[in-house]
C-alpha positions in Angstrom: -50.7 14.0 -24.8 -50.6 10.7 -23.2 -46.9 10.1 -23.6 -46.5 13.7 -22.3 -48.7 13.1 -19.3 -46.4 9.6 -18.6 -43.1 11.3 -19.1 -43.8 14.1 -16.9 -45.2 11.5 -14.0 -41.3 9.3 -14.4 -39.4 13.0 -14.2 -42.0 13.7 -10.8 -40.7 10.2 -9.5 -37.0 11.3 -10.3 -37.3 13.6 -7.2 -37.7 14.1 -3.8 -37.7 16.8 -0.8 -35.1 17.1 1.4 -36.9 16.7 4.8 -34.3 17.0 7.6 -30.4 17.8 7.5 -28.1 16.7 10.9 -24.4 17.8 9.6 -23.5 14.9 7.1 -27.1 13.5 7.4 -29.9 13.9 5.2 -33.2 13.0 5.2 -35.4 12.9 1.8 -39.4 12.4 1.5 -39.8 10.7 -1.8 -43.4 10.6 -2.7 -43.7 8.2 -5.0 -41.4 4.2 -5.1 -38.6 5.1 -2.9 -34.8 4.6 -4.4 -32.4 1.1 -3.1 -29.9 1.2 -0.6 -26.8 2.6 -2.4 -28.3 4.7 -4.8 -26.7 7.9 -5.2 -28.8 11.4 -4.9 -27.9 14.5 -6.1 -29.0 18.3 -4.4 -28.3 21.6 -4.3 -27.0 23.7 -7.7 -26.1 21.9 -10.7 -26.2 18.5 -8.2 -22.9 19.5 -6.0 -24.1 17.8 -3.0 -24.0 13.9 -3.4 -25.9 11.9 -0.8 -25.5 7.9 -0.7 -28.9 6.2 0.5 -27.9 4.0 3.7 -31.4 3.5 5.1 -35.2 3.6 3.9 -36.8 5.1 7.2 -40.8 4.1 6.2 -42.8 3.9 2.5 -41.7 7.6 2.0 -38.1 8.6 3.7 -34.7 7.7 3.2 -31.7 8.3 5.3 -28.6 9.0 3.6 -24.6 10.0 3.7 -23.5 13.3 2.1 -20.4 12.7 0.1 -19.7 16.3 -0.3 -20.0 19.1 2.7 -24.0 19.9 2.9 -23.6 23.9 3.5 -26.2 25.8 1.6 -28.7 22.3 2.1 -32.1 23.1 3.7 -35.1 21.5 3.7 -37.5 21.8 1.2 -34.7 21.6 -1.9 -35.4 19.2 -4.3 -33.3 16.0 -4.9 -32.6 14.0 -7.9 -32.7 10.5 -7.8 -29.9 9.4 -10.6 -31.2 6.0 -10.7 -27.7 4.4 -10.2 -24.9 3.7 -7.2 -21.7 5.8 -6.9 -19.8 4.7 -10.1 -16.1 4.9 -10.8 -14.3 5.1 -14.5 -12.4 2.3 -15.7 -10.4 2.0 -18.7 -7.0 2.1 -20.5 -7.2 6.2 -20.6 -7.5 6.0 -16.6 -3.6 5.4 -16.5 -1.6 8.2 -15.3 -4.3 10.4 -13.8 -5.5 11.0 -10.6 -8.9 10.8 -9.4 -11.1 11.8 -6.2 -13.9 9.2 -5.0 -16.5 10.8 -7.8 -13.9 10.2 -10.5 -13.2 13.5 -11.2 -9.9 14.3 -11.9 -7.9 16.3 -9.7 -4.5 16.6 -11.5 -5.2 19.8 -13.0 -5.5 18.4 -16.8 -8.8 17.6 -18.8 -10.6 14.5 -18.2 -10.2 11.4 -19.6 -12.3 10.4 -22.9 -12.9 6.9 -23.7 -13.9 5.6 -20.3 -16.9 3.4 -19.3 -17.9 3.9 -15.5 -18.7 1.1 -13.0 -20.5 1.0 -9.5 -18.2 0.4 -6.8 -20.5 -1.8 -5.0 -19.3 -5.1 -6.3 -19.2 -8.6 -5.1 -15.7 -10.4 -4.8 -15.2 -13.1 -7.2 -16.5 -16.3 -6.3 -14.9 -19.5 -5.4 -15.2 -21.5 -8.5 -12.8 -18.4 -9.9 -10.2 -17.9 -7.3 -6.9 -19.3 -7.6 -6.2 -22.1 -5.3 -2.5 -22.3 -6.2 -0.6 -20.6 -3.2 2.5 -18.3 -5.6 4.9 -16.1 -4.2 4.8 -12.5 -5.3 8.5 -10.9 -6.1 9.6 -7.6 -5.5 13.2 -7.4 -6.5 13.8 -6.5 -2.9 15.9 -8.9 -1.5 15.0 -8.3 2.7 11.1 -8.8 1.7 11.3 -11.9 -1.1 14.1 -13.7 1.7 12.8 -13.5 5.0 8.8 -12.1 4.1 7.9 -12.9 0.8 4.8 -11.6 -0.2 1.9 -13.8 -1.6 1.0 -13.1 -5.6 -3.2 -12.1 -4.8 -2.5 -11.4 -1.0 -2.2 -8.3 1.1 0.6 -7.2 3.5 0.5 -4.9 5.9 3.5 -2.1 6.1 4.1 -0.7 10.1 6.1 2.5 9.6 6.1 5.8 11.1 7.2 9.1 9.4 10.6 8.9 8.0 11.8 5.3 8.3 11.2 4.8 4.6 7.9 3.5 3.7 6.9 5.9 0.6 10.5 4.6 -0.7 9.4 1.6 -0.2 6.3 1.8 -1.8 7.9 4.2 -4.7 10.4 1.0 -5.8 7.9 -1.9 -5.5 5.1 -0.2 -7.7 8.9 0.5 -10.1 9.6 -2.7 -10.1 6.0 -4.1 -10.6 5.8 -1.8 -13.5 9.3 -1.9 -15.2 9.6 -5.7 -14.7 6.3 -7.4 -14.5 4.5 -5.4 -16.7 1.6 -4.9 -14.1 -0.5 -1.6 -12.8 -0.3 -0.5 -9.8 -2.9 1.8 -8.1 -2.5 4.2 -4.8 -5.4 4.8 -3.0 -5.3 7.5 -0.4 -7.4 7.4 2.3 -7.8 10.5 4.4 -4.4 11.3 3.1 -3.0 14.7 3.6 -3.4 17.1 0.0 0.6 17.4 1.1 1.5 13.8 1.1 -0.7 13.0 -1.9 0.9 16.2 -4.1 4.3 14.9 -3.0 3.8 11.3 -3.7 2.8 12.4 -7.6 5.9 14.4 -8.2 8.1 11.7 -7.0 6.1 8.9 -9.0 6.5 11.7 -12.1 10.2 11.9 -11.4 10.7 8.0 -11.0 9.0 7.6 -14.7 6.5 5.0 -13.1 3.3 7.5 -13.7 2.2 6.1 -17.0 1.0 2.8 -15.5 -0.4 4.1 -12.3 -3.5 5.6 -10.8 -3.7 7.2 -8.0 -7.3 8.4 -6.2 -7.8 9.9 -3.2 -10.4 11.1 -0.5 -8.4 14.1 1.4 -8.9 13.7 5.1 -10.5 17.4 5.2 -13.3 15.6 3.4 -16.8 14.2 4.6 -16.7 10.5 6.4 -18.9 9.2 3.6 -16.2 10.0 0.7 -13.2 8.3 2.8 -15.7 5.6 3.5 -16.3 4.4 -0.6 -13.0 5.5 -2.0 -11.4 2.4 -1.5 -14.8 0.6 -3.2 -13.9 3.1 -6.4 -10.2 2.2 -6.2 -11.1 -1.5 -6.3 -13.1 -1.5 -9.0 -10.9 0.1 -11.2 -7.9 -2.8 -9.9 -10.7 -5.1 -11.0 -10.6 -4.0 -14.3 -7.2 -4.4 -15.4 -7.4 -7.8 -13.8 -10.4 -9.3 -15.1 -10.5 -7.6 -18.6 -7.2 -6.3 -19.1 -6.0 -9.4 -17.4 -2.9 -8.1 -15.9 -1.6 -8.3 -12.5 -2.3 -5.2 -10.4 -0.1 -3.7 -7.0 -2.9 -1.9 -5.1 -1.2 0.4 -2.6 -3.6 1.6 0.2 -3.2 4.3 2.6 -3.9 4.1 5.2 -6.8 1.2 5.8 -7.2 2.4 9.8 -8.2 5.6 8.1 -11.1 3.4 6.3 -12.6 1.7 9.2 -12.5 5.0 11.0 -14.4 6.7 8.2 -17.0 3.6 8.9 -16.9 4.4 12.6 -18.1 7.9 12.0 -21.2 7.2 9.4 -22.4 4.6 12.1 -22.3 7.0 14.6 -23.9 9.8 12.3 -26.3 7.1 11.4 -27.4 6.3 14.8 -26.2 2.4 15.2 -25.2 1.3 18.8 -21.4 1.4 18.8 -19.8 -2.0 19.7 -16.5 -2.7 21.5 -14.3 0.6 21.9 -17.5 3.1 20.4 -16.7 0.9 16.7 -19.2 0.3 14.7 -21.0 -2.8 15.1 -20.2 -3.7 11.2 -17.0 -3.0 11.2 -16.0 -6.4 10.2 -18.6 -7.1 7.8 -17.4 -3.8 6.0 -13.9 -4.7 6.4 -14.4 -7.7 4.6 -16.2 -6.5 2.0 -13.2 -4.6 1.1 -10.7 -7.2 1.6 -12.6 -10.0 -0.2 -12.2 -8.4 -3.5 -8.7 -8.4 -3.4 -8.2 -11.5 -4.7 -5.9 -13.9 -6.8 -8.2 -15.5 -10.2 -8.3 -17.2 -13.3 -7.9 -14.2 -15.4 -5.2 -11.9 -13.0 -4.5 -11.1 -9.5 -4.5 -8.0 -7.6 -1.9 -7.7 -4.9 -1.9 -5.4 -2.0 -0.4 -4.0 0.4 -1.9 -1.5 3.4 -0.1 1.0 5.2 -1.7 -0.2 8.5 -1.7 2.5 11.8 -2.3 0.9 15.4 -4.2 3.3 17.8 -1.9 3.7 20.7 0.6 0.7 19.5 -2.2 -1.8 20.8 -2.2 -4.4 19.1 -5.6 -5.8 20.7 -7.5 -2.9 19.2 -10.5 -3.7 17.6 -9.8 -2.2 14.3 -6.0 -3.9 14.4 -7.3 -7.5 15.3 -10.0 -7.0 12.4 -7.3 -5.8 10.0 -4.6 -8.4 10.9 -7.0 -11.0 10.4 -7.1 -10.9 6.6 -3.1 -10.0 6.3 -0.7 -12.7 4.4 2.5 -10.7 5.6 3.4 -8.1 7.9 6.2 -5.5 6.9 7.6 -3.8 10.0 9.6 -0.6 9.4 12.2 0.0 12.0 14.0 3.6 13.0 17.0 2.5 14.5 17.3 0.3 11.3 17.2 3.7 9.3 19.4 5.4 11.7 21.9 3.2 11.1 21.4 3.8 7.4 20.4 0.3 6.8 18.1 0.8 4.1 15.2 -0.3 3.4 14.3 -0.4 7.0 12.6 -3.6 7.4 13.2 -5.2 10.6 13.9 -9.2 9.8 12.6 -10.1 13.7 9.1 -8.7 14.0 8.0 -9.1 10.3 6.7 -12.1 9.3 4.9 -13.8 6.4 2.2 -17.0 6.4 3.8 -18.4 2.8 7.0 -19.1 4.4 6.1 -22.4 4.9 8.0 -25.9 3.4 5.1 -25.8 1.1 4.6 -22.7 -0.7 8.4 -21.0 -1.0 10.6 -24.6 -0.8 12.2 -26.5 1.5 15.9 -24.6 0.9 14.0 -21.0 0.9 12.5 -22.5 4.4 15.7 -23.2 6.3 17.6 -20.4 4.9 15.3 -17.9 6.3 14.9 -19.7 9.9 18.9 -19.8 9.6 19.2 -15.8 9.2 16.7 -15.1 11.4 18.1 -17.6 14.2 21.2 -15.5 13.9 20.1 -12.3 13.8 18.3 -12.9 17.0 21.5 -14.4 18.8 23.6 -11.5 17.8 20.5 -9.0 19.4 20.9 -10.9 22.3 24.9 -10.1 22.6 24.5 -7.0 22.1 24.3 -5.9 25.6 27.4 -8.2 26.2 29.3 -6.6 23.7 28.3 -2.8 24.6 29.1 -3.9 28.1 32.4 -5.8 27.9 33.6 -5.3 24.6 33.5 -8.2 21.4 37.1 -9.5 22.7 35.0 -11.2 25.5 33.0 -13.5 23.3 34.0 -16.7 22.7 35.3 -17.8 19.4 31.8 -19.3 18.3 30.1 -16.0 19.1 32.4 -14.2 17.4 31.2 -16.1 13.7 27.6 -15.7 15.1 28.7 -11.7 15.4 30.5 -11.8 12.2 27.6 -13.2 10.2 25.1 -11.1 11.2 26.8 -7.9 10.7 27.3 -9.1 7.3 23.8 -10.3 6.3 22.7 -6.9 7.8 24.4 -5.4 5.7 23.9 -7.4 2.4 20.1 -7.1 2.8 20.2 -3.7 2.4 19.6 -2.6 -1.6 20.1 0.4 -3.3 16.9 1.6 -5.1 16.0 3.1 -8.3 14.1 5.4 -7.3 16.7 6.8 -5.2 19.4 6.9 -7.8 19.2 10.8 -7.8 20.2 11.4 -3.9 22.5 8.7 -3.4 24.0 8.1 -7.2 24.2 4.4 -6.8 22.5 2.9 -9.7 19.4 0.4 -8.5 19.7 -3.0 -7.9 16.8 -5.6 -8.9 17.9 -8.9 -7.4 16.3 -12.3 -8.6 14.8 -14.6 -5.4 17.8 -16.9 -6.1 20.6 -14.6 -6.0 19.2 -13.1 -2.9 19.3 -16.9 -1.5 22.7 -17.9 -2.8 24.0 -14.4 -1.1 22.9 -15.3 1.9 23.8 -19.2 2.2 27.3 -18.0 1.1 27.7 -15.3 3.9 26.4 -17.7 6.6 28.9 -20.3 5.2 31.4 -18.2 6.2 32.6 -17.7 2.6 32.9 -13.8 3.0 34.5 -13.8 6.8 37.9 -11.8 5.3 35.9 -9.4 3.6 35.2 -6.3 5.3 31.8 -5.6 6.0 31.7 -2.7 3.7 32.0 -4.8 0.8 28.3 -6.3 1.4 26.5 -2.8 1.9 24.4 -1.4 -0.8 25.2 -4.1 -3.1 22.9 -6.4 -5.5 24.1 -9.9 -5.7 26.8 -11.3 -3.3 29.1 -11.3 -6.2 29.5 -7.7 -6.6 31.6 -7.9 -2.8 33.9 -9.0 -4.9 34.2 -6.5 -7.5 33.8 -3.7 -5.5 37.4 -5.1 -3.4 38.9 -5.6 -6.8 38.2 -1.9 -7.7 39.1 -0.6 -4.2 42.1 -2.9 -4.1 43.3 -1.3 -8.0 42.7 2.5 -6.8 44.6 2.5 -3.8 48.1 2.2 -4.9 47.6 4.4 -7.5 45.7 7.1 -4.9 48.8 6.1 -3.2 51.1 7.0 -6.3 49.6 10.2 -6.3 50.0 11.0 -3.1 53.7 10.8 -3.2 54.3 13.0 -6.1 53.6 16.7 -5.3 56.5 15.2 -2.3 59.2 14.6 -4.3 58.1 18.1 -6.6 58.8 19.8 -3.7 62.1 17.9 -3.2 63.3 18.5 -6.8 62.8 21.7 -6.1 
């Protein structure tokens, strides 16, 4: 009777009334010890609604975050304290699914068995386990690993608007990441549109990449508090394959302006003072909190990179400064660049990257990128002369300066292999080294007689070559049968 009378008083502590309700907003009377910060509450039938404790009001209210819309919440209802924070699942059965912030999955097939399920809420690894070796991350790509190489446990920012190339982009790095380094790679969609995220998964299912991939998303039709912790549940599970799977992981989030707005909108339904521009006053404590735990350590590293939006292309925004502030590289996307069908799209003047120093990527890997970039800015700066008076104007040194450009232009652009199906070239993965030699060869002038052609859409420098031999061997004989059906007509 005694245990009875015990268990019944825990179960009574389990639960709590909801006392007020303000849209995403809830306020719960607990009577008894009141639950931590973070702790997750369930209402409503079967537990649908999932409220986040942010606040403990006095020694009987908290103030929480719905994660889920609160229609059919009223006060009165009972609430269940589950005794834990929002957890995510983690484990080897996790590849190739896609999840939304509860872990639920969302891809139409049963879930996973097998898993174990961690709280997002995790510290980032402390110094005494951080790498403090500065390595450069490849891609394969030669316009990123040349002139903005990206940092092996950094993050990089990716400008792009719609239709310049960046899910490409993004489609053959987490291909070559998988195919060639044997890492994971995880997208994480914040307040992505259900379009772009059901598009996105057909063309990772068609690229073959899916099986060493996760992908989990918080649909921007959903409440601020699950775009607000889905990139804590999409961390945690890049934690695991680093620190017990101990592989390297490509973390792909979109779109990280999206997550500090998400944060602006629970202070505000909170009631915190907004700071600068109506942000929350925490925005960079939160933002940090994110960012720390991307991190390069003993046992892995997990690199990302951010599709980052700039309200109103101000770069003195709040939430951009705050952002650009923990970035190792900038990737700027450029539409004329596309236009002119020199793909991928990365323009070689406004990105840059902070391990293209002496130190970190070489001496030789050093000057050779301050040697293309030197003359891709002269020849943007003839330009106007040369649209104005024509290139016979330019003197003979301008000329080379013209010619080499136009020809490392060209030879930084790639062909992909997840493209192979609407352009039938077959992909190219070019080594750092090749992509270096190319380019010290073309600005020796070593490729000035070949047409410019030659260098397009090729992999190593080498292939030029090979691909005037084979245009060189089919022209007579194009030539050859050209002339035929003429003298058939003369026998005739």
């Amino acid at each position: 009777m005694k245990e009875r009378q015990v268990r019944t008083d825990k179960d009574a502590a389990d639960f709590g009334v909801v006392a007020a309700v303000r849209g995403s907003v809830v306020d719960i009377r607990f009577d008894a010890a009141l639950p931590p910060i973070h702790t997750l509450l369930r209402a409503g039938d079967a537990g649908r609604i999932a409220i986040e404790v942010l606040a403990q009001r006095d020694e009987h209210h908290v103030r929480g975050i719905a994660l889920t819309p609160t229609q059919g919440l009223a006060r009165g209802m009972p609430v269940h304290d589950t005794g834990g924070p929002l957890q995510a699942p983690v484990g080897k059965k996790i590849l190739s699914r896609m999840f939304d912030v509860f872990g639920n999955t969302i891809d139409r097939q049963p879930a996973p068995d097998a898993v174990q399920w961690r709280s997002v809420h995790q510290p980032p690894p402390p110094l005494v386990r951080r790498s403090t070796r500065s390595e450069v991350f490849e891609t394969g790509i030669k316009a990123i690993d040349v002139l903005t190489p990206l940092e092996r446990g950094g993050k990089a920012g990716l400008f792009g608007g719609a239709g310049v190339g960046k899910t490409v982009l993004l489609t053959e790095m987490i291909h070559n990441m998988i195919g060639h380094q044997e890492g994971v790679s995880i997208f994480c969609g914040i307040g992505e549109r259900s379009r772009e995220g059901e598009e996105l998964y057909r063309e990772m299912k068609a690229a073959g990449v899916l099986p060493n991939m996760v992908m989990i998303f918080a649909q921007m039709n959903e409440p601020p508090g699950a775009r607000f912790r889905v990139g804590h549940a999409a961390l945690t599970m890049a934690e695991y394959f680093r620190d017990d799977e101990q592989r390297d992981v490509l973390l792909l989030i979109d779109n990280i302006f999206r997550f500090i707005q998400a944060g602006s909108e629970v202070s505000g339904l909170m009631g915190q003072m907004p700071s600068r521009l109506g942000y929350q006053p925490t925005m960079g404590t939160e933002l940090a909190a994110l960012e720390e735990r991307i991190a390069n350590t003993d046992s892995g590293a997990i690199t990302s990179i951010q599709a980052v939006y700039v309200p109103a292309d101000d770069f003195t925004d709040p939430a951009a400064v705050h952002t650009f502030s923990h970035l190792s590289a900038s990737i700027v996307l450029s539409r004329k660049r596309a236009s002119e069908g020199l793909f991928p799209a990365i323009d070689p003047l406004q990105s840059s990257s902070k391990v293209l120093t002496p130190g970190i990527v070489g001496e030789r890997h050093y000057q050779l990128a301050q040697a293309i970039r030197r003359t891709l800015a002269q020849y943007a700066e003839l330009k106007d002369i040369i649209a104005m008076l024509g290139l016979e104007q330019l003197s003979p040194d301008d000329r080379k300066v013209v010619a080499r450009a136009r020809r490392l232009e060209r030879f930084l652009t790639q062909p992909f292999f997840t493209t192979e199906q609407f352009t039938n070239m077959s992909g190219k993965l070019v080594s750092l080294q090749d992509s270096l030699d190319g380019c010290e060869r073309i600005l020796a002038d070593e490729f000035k007689d070949f047409p410019e052609s030659a260098l397009y859409m090729i992999g190593t420098v080498d292939e030029a070559k090979a691909k005037i031999k084979t245009k060189t061997e089919t022209e007579p004989q194009a030539s050859e049968a050209a002339k035929e059906p003429t003298h058939a007509v003369d026998d005739t």
